[in-house]
C-alpha positions in Angstrom: -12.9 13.7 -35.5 -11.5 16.8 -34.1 -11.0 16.9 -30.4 -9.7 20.0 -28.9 -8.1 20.1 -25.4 -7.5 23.5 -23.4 -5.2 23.6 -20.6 -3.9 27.1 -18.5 -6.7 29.0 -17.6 -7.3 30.4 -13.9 -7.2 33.4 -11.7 -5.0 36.1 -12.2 -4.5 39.5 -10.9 -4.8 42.6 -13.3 -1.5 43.5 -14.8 -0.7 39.7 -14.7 0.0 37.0 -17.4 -1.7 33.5 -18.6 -0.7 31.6 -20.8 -3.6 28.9 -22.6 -2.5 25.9 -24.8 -4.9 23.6 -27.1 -4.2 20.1 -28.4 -6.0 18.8 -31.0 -6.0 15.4 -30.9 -8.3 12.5 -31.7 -7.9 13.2 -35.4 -5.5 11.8 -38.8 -6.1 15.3 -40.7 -4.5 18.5 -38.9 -6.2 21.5 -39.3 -5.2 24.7 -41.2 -6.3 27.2 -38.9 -6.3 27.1 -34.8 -7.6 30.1 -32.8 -9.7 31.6 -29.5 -12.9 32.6 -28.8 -14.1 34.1 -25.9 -17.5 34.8 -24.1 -17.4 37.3 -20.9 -20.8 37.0 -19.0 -23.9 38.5 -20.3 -21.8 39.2 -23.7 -21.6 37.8 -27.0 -18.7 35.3 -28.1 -16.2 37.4 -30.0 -12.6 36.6 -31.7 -9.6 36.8 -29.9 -7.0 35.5 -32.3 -6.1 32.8 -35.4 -3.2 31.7 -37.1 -3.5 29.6 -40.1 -0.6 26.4 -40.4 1.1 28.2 -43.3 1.6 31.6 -41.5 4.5 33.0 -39.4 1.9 35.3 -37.7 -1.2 35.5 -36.2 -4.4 38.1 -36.7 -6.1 39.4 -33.7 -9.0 41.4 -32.1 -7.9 45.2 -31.6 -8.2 44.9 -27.7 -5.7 42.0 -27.2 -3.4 43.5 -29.9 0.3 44.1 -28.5 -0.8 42.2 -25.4 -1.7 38.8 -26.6 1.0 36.4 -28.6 -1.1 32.9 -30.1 1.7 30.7 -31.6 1.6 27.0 -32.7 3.6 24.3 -33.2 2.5 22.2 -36.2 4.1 18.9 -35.6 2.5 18.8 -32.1 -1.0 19.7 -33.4 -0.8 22.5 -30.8 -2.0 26.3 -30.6 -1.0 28.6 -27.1 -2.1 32.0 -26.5 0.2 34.3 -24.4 -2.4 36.4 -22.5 -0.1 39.4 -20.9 -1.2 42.8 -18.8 -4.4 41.2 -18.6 -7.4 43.2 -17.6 -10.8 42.7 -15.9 -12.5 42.7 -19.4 -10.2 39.8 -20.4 -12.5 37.7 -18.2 -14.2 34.9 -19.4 -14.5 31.2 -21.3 -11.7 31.1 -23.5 -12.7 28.3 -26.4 -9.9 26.8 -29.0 -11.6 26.6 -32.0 -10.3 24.9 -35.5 -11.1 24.4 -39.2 -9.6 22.5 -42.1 -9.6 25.7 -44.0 -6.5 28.4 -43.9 -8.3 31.4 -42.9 -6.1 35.0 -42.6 -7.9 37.2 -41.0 -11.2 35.6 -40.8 -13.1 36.0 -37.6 -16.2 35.1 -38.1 -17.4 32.2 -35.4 -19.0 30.0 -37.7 -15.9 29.9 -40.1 -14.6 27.7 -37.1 -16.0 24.3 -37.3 -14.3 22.8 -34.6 -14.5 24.1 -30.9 -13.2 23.2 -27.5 -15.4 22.9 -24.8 -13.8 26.3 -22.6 -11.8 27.2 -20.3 -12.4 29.6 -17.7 -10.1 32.7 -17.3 -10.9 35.1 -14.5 -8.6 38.2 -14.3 -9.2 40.3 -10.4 -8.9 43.9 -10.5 
């Protein structure tokens, strides 16, 4: 089955820069589409960004737009997400999430079948 594996979350300072990677791993089948999630406290999980295996781009939420950068490298199975002039309302778990399917501009959480288990991102103003 899927396993996803975050790495690169941690405390930054407002104005500052992250950067979060995801393996998947522990499967023969690589999936079509690899993205974030995120959940501040006392808030709903929303979309942050996708990018499907066929695409040169990625889609993302308005908010992170011109700040945020998700790329992939398909032969490694891997999806980062450049996080820069990050803000307090940045903070949060950040989940990788994954499907078999090639989603463009789906963000819709249970389109996502596959999800990481978080990583914590805490920007200070």
């Amino acid at each position: 089955q899927v396993q996803l594996i975050e790495s690169g979350g941690g405390l930054v300072q407002a104005g500052g820069s992250l950067r979060l990677s995801c393996e998947n791993s522990g499967h023969t089948f690589s999936a079509n589409t690899m993205g974030w999630f995120r959940q501040a406290p006392g808030k709903e999980r929303e979309f942050v960004a996708a990018i499907a295996r066929s695409a040169d781009t990625g889609y993302y939420t308005d908010s992170v737009k011109g700040r945020f950068t998700i790329s992939k490298d398909n032969a490694l199975n891997t999806v980062s997400l450049q996080m820069n002039s990050l803000k307090s309302e940045d903070t949060g778990i950040y989940y990788c999430v994954a499907d078999m399917g090639s989603h463009f501009g789906v963000t819709v959480a249970a389109a996502f079948h596959f999800w990481g288990q978080g990583i914590q991102v805490t920007v200070s103003s």
